[in-house]
N, C-alpha and C positions, 0 to 999 in steps of 0.2 A: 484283335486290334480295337481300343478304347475309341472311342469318338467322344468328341468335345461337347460341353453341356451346351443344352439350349439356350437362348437367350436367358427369355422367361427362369430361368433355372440361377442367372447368377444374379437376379436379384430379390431372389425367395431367400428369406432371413433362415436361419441353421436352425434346424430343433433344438431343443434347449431340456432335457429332461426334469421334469418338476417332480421333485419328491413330496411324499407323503408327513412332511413333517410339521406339527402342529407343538410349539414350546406352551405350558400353560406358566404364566405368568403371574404372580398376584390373584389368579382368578379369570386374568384375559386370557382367550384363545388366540394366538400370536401365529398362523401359518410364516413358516418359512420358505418355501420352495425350492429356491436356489443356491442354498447353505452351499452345496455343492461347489459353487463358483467363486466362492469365501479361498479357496487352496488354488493360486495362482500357479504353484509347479505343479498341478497334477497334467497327469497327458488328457484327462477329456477334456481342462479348463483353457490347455494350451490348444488343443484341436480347434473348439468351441471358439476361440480369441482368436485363432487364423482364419476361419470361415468369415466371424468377424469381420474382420481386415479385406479380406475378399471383397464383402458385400460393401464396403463403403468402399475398395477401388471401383467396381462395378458402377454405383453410382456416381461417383468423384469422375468419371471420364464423361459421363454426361452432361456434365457443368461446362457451358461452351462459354460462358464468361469468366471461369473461374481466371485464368490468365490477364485479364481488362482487369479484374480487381483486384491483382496481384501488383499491376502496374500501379495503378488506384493506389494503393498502399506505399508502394515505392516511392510517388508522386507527395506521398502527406511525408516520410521520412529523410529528416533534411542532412545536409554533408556534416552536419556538425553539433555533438551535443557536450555541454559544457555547467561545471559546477561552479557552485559560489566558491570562491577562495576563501581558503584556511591560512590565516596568516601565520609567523614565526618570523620574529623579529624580520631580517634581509628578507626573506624569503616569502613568499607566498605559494600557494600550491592548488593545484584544478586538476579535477578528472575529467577529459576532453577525447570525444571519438570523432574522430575527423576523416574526410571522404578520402574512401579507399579501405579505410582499418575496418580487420572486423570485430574487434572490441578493443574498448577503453582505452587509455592507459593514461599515465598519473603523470605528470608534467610539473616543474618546479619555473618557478620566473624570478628574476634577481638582478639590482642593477649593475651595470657594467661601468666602468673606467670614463665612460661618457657621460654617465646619469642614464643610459637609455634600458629598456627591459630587455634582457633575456631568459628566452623559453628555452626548456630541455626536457628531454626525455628521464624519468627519475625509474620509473617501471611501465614495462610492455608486459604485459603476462601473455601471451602468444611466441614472443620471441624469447622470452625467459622459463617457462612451462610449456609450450607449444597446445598442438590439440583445440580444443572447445573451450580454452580456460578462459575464467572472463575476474576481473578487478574487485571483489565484492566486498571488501571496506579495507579503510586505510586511515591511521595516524600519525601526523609529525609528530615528533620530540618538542620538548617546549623551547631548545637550543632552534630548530630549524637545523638538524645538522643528519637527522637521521628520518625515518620512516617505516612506520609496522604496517606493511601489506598483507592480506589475506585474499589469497587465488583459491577458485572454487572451480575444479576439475569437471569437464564436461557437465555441466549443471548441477554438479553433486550437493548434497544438502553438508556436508563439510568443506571444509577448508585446511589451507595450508599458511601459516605462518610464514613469512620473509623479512627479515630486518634489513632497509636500502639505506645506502648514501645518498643524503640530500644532493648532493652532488653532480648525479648521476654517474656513479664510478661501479655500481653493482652492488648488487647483493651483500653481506654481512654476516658473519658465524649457521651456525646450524638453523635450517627449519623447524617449525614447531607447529605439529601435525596433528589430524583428527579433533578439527575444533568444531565449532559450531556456532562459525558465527562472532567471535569474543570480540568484548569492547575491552580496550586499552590504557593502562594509563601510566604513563612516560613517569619517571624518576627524573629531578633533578641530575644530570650533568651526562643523558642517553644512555646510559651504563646499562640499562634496567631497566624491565617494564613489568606492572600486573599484567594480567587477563584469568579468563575464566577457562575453564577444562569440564569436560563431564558431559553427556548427553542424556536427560533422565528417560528419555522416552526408547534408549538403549541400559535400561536399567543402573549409567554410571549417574552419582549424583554431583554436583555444581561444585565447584572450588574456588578457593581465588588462587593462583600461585603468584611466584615472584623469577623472573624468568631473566637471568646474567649474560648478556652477549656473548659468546667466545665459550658458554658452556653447555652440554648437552642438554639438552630440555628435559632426559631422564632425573636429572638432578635439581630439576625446577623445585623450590620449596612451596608447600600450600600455608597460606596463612590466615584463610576461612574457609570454611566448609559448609554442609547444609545439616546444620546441627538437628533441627525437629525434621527434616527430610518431606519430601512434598513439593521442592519447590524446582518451578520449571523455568526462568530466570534470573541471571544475576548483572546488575547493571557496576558500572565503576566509572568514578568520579576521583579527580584530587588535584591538588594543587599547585601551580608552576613551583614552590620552591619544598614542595612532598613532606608538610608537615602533617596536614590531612588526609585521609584518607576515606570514601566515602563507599558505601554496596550496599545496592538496591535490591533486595530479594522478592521476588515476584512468587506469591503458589497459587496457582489457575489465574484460569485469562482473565475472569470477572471479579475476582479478588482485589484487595488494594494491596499496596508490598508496603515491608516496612525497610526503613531506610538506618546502617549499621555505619558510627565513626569511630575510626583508630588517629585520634589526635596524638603526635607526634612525630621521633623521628621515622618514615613509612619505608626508609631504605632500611630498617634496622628488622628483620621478622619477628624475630626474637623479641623486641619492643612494643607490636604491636598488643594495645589491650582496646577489646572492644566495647562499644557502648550502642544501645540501640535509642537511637533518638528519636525515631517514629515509627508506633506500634499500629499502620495499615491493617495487618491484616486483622486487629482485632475491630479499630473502625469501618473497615472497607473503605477506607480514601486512597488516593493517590498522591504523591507525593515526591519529588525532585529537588533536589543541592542544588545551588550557582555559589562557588565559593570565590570570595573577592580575593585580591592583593593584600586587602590590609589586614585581614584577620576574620572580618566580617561576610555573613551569607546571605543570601535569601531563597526563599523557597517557592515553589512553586505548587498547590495542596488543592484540593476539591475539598476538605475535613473543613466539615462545617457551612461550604460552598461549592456546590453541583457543580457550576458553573468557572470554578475555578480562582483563585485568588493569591496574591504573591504576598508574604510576610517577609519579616527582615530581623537580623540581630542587631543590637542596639551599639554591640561592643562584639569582642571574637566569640567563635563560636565555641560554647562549650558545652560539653555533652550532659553537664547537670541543668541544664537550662531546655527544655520541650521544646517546642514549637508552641503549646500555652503561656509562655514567658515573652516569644518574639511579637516582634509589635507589627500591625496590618500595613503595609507600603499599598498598594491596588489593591484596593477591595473589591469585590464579586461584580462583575457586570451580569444582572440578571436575562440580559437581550442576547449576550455574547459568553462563545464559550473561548477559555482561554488557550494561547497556543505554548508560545513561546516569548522570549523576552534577553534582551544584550544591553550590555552597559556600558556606555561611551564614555568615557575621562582622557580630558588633553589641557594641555595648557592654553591652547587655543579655546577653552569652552571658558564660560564663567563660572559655570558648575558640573559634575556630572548629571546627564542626562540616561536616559534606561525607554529604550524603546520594548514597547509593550504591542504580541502580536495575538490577534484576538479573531474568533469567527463570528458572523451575525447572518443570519441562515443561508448557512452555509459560503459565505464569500468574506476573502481577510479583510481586516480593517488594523494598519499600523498607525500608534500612537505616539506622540512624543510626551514623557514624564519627567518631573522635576528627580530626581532619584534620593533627594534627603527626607520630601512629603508626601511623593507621590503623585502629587497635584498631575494631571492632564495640560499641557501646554499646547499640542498641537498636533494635526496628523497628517501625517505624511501621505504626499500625492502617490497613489498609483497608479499604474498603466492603464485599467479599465475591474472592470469587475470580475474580479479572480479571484485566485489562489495563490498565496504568499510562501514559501518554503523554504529551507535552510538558509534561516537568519543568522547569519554571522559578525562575530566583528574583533578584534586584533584582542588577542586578553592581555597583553602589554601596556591595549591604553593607545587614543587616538579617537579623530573624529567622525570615522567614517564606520559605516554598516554595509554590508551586503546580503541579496537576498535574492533569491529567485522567483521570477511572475509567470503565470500560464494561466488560460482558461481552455474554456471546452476546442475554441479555433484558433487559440493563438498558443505556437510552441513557447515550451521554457526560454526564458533570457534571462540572465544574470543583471542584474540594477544595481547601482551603490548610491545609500545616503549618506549626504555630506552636514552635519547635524552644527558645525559651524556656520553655513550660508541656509542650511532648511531646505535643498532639492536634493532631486532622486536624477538621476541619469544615469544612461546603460552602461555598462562596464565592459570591457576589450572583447570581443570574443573570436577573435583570432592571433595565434601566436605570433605573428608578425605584424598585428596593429597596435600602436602604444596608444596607451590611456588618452583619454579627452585630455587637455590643460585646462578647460575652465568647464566647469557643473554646466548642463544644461537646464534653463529654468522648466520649473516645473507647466507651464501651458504647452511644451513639447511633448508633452503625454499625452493629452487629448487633443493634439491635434490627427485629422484621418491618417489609416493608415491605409495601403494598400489595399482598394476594393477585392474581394473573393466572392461577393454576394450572398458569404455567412453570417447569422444571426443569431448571438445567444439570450433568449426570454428566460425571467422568473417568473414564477407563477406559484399560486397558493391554492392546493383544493382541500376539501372539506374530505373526514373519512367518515361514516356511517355512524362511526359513535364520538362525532363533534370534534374532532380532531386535526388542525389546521395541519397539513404537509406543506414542505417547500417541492417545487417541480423544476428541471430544467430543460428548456428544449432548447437542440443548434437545429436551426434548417437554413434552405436559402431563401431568399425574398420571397416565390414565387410558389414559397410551400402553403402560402396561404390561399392559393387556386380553387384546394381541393383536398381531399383527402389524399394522404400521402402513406407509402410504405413506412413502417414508423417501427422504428428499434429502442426498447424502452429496456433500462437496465438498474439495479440497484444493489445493497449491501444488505445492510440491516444485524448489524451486530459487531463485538466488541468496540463497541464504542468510537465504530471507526468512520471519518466524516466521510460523505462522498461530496465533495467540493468541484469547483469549475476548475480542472485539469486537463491538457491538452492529451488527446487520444485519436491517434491515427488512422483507428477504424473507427471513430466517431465521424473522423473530418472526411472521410472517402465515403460513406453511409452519405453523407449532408450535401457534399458537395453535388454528389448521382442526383440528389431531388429527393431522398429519403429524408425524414425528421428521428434525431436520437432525442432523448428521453431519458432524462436520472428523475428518480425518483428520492427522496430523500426519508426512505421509511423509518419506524421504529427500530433499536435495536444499534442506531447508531451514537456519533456524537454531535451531529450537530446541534441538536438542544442540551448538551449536556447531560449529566449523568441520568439525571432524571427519564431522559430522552432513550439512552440506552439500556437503562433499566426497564423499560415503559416494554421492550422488546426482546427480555432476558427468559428464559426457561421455554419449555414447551408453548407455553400458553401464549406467551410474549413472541414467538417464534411465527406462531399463526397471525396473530395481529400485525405481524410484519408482512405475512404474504398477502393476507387482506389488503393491507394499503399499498400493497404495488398494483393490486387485483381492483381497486378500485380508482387510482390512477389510470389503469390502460383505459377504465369507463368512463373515465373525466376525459381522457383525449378524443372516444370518442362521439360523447356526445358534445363536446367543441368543434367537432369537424376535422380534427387534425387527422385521422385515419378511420379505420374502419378494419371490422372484424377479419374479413379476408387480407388485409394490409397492416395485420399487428406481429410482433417478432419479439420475443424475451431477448437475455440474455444474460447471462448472469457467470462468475468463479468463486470457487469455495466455497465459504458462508454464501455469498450472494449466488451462486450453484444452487444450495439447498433453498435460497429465498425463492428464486425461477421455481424450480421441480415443486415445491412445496404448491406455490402460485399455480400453476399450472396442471393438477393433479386436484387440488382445490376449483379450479375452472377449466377443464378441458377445452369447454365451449368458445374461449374468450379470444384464443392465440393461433393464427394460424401457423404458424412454426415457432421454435423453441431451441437454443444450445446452451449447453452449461460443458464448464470447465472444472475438471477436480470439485464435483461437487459433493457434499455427503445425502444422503436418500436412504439410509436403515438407519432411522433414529433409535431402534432398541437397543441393535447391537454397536453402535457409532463408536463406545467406548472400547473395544474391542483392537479397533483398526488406528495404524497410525499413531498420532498424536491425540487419538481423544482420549483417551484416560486425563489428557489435561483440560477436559474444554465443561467438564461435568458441572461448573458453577454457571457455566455459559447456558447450557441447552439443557441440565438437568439429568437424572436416571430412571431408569424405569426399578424405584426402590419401594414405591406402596402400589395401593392402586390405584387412586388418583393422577401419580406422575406417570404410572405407565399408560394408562388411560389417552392421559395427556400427548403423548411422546406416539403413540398408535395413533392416533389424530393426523398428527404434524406429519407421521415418517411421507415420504413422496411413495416408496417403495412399500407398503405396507397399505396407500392407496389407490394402488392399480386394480379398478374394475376392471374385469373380462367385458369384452362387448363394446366399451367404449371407443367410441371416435376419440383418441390424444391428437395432437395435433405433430406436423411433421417435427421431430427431435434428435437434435445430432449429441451425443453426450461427448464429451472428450475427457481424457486425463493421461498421464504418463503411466505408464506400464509400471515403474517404476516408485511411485506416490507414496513417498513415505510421511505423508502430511496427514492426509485423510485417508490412501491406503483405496488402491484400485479396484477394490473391492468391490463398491458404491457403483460405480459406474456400469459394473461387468449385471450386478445383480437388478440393475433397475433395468436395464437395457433390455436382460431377458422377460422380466416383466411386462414391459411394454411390447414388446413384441410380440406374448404370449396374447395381449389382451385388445390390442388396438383391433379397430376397425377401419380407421385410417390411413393417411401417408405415411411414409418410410420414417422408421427409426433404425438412427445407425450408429456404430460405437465408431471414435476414431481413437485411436491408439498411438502416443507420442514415446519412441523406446529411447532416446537421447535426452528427452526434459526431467524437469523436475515439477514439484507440485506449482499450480498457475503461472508458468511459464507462458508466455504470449506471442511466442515467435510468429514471423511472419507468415509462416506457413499456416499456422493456424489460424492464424485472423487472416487469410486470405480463405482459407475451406468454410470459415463462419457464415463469415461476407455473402459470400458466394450461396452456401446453400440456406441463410433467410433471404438473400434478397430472390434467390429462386423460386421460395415458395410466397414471397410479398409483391412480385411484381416489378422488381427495381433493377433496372439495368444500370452498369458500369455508364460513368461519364469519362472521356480524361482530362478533359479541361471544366472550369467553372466558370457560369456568364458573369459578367458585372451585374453587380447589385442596382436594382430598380427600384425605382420611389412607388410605393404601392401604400394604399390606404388599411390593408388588413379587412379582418372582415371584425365588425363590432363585440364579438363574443372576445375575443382577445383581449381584448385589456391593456397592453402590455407594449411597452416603447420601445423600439428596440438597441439591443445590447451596442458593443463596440463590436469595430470591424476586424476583420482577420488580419495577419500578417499574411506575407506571400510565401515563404522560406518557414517551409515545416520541419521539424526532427522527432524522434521518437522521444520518452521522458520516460523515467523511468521510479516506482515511488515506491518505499519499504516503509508499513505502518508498523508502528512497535507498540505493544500493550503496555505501555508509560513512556512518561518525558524523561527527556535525559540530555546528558550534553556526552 
């Protein structure tokens, strides 16, 4: 008769067998140990991965607040999360999750016999797909008559095609399966639509085809392909009446793409002859279409400006004419990196105008532009100091814009500018409230909103080699008592900003009495390319985790926390920015979680999607870059002996991004080598790569603020008038909303419409 393990016994971490293997490299001697753990079906790796799972239930039952900051969470996620609308003539269209549903779905609004709006239902993917399916993009026709849905089955990294009636009468002809994600673009009269096919990191390459309602998708025509092969995106672009036709070809993430046009008939396949009108990937720029009405484009380019700049054709667009032929409309703002940009024409205007959406470290700033010179006229009020997001506006033509606002404590809301009177006022956000009838002026912005007694500061520290960062902290008033549990997180690569965006486990960290913490390191975009470059390769890689690494030493020798009260946090790239950080400073953090992060920078290429990311982080191909890349890996610098500090890794079982590999091999590392607090794997067998479910950021929550000191609150006091303490600097931010919802943000390696 067995008898039941000791206590002590279910939270002794699993032997882990370390082999003898030593790759020689260029010259470097490169131990591997736990190559072994690289074969996710083998039975030791699967034994190994359930012991796993053991040791972190074992632990996870110990967490007597894990439940309070579950609630915590639930309390930041609000009944209702809602898109900027997509207009189509009658029609408008919002992706809307409303209390009760447990994901999405796609809603169409339209007036009635009254003049008054009507909401409906266009797509449920739960009640039309059932299961785990969730909404994850969608296109009207330029008619407003139809809609290309794409449902992603139980978090899967593919999808499924559905063509709806705008209507909401169902669904329409065959499915069109095994995509990845495809962007859309409607033919004149819904008959037909592009998209893209191919998965290169399944060894199929990128296509465009042309896809006929009513006919099998087997019969889909391709009518570009990837002719030099390499490339690991294809964007599309074209025109309401489909003379144009536009594909962005993307090859590696830190590449520029070059941008391909088939001026003419684009229903005709047969007709299409291609022309490449911007050769990126020989400059490394980036570069984006906006094709007008009248014949006329404008571009969107970093060639020849970091920081981004918009050109324009003088007359239609013709593919014998470069982008050295187009003449400058916004020129480079050297402060500001550029975002996005929509062009308003009505008869109600006196001219068309072209609102221009811009970063300046790190928070939007929208412009209003003459659209024939360019000129700057004015800028448009926003809510407080944020984040501006899908900027939209009718491409028919009309006065109005929409767009979405968040920062760090205030959830997403949807705003519409009214570019005939010059304000901003919120836009409906419930299906049975109808629109404002007159704009609210703009001092209703800044006037207070509901106290929460949260605070979002900017802040600038200096990095070791003279390098100004931006910083951002939310806490509440009273965080300036003392040193506080302090959750500091960051990015640091492909170019991607990290901006003031509303985050649930930020607002439930803040509200406890915790201080969160962005860091705005190298290796992103908010300085612009330069900015992201500055943090590109091995080398660039470390200087990113330096300056997060020296951020946590600016908080605390400010007083914001202290060493027993400091907490990383980081996913994916910003995973490998943590581990890296961290493995660079053991000393500095007293606990630490990453999400799908990569940690074998030799063999990174190997797993997953990195064979595409090799412009990004580099290879180990002489001996310098391997040199380099042995430096950085996290995995590669686990001392034995060392005190790490407490480390929960998580990823999907499942990770076909960066590939679970990372997680499983670092894990036993550290475990092999600490001296330390617990390190534990968690294991997600229903996600995908950086999925953020609540579960998981409830297990985060739960075991930093375990090892920081920070207990669950469920309510937040009002905010107190408090003097700060003189080292601060710093005025503070705007006040919270009351009514939180979760938000959700997909960064793509180029602009696009």
């Amino acid at each position: 008769m067995s008898s039941s393990p000791r206590p002590a016994d279910a939270f002794r971490p699993p032997d882990a067998y370390r082999q003898l293997l030593v790759d020689k490299i260029h010259g470097q001697q490169v131990p591997d140990p736990y190559r072994w753990l690289e074969d996710g079906e083998s039975s030791r790796t699967r034994t190994w991965s359930a012991r796993q799972d053991a040791l972190f239930a074992a632990h996870r039952a110990t967490w007597r607040d894990r439940e309070d900051w579950n609630r915590s969470l639930a309390d930041a996620a609000a009944p209702l999360r809602m898109s900027a609308p997509v207009s189509r003539r009658a029609r408008s269209f919002t992706e809307r999750l409303l209390p009760g549903q447990g994901m999405a779905r796609l809603y169409a609004s339209e007036p009635d016999a009254w003049d008054q709006h009507r909401d409906y239902v266009v797509a449920d993917p739960t009640a039309d797909l059932g299961g785990r399916t969730r909404l994850a993009l969608w296109r009207p026709s330029w008619e407003g008559d139809r809609v290309a849905c794409q449902f992603a089955a139980d978090g899967g990294p593919t999808t499924v095609l559905l063509v709806y009636a705008a209507d909401g009468s169902g669904p329409l002809g065959e499915p069109v399966p095994g995509l990845r994600h495809s962007p859309v673009a409607w033919l004149p009269g819904a008959a037909a639509f592009y998209y893209v096919s191919g998965c290169p990191s399944a060894g199929e390459p990128l296509c465009v085809r042309l896809h006929r309602i009513g006919r099998p998708p087997a019969e889909d025509e391709e009518v570009f392909g990837d002719a030099v092969g390499g490339a690991t995106h294809f964007g599309l672009t074209i025109d309401p009446d489909g003379t144009r036709l536009v594909v962005s070809v993307v090859t590696g993430a830190a590449s520029g793409n070059d941008l391909w046009l088939a001026p003419g008939p684009a229903a005709d396949p047969a007709a299409l002859e291609w022309h490449k009108i911007v050769d990126g990937a020989r400059d490394g720029a980036l570069a984006s279409v906006r094709l007008h009405p009248d014949g006329t484009a404008r571009m969107h380019t970093d060639h020849l400006a970091p920081h981004g700049r918009i050109l324009a054709t003088s007359g239609p667009l013709d593919p014998r004419r470069g982008p050295a032929e187009w003449r400058e409309l916004v020129a480079e703002d050297p402060r500001s990196v550029l975002g996005d940009s929509a062009m308003l024409h009505h008869s109600s205007l006196a001219a068309p105008v072209l609102l221009v959406l811009r970063t300046r470290a790190a928070v939007s700033r929208l412009t209003v532009h003459n659209a024939t010179d360019g000129q700057e006229m004015a800028e448009v009020p926003l809510p407080g100091t944020g984040t501006v997001t899908a900027l939209r506006a009718d491409p028919a033509g009309g006065p109005r814009a929409w767009f979405t606002y968040s920062d760090f404590g205030t959830p997403p809301r949807v705003y519409c500018y009214d570019a005939t009177t010059g304000t901003v006022f919120p836009w409906q956000e419930w299906p049975d409230t109808p629109l404002p009838p007159l704009p609210v002026a703009p001092a209703h912005l800044s006037s207070p909103a509901p106290r929460t007694g949260l605070t979002t500061r900017q802040f600038t520290y200096w990095t070791s080699d003279s390098v100004p960062v931006t910083l951002f902290l939310l806490s509440r008033g009273d965080a300036d008592d003392g040193p506080r549990p302090l959750m500091i997180t960051g990015y640091g690569g492909f170019g991607v900003l990290m901006r003031p965006s509303y985050r649930p486990m930020a607002y439930a960290w803040a509200a406890a009495g915790g201080v969160f913490a962005v860091a705005c390191v190298r290796g992103g975009g908010e300085g612009g390319r330069a900015w992201h470059e500055a943090g590109t390769g091995a080398l660039g890689r470390m200087r990113a985790a330096d300056d997060l690494n020296e951020a946590a030493e600016w908080l605390i020798r400010e007083g914001w926390t202290d060493r027993s009260r400091l907490a990383a946090f980081g996913g994916s790239n910003g995973g490998l920015l943590v581990a890296a950080a961290t493995t660079r400073r053991p000393d500095l953090y007293s606990a630490v979680a990453v999400n799908g992060p990569l940690t074998d920078m030799i063999r990174y290429d190997r797993f997953g999607l990195g064979a595409t990311w090799t412009q990004e982080y580099g290879t180990a191909a002489g001996p310098r870059q391997t040199a380099a890349l042995l430096e950085l890996s996290p995995y590669h610098q686990v001392v034995p002996g060392t005190r790490y500090p407490a480390t929960l890794l998580c990823g999907a079982s499942g990770d076909a991004h960066t590939g679970a590999e990372h997680v499983r091999k670092m894990c036993a590392a550290l475990q092999h080598a600490t001296t330390g607090p617990a390190i534990l794997m968690r294991r997600d067998h229903h996600a995908v790569h950086g999925a953020a479910s609540s579960a998981l950021e409830a297990d985060v929550l739960t075991f930093l603020a375990h090892y920081t000191g920070l207990a669950p609150q469920p309510s937040v006091p009002e905010q107190r008038t408090h003097s700060g303490r003189g080292k601060h600097r710093a005025a503070p931010g705007p006040s919270t909303a009351v009514r939180l919802w979760r938000s959700t943000t997909t960064h793509l390696p180029y602009p696009h419409e």
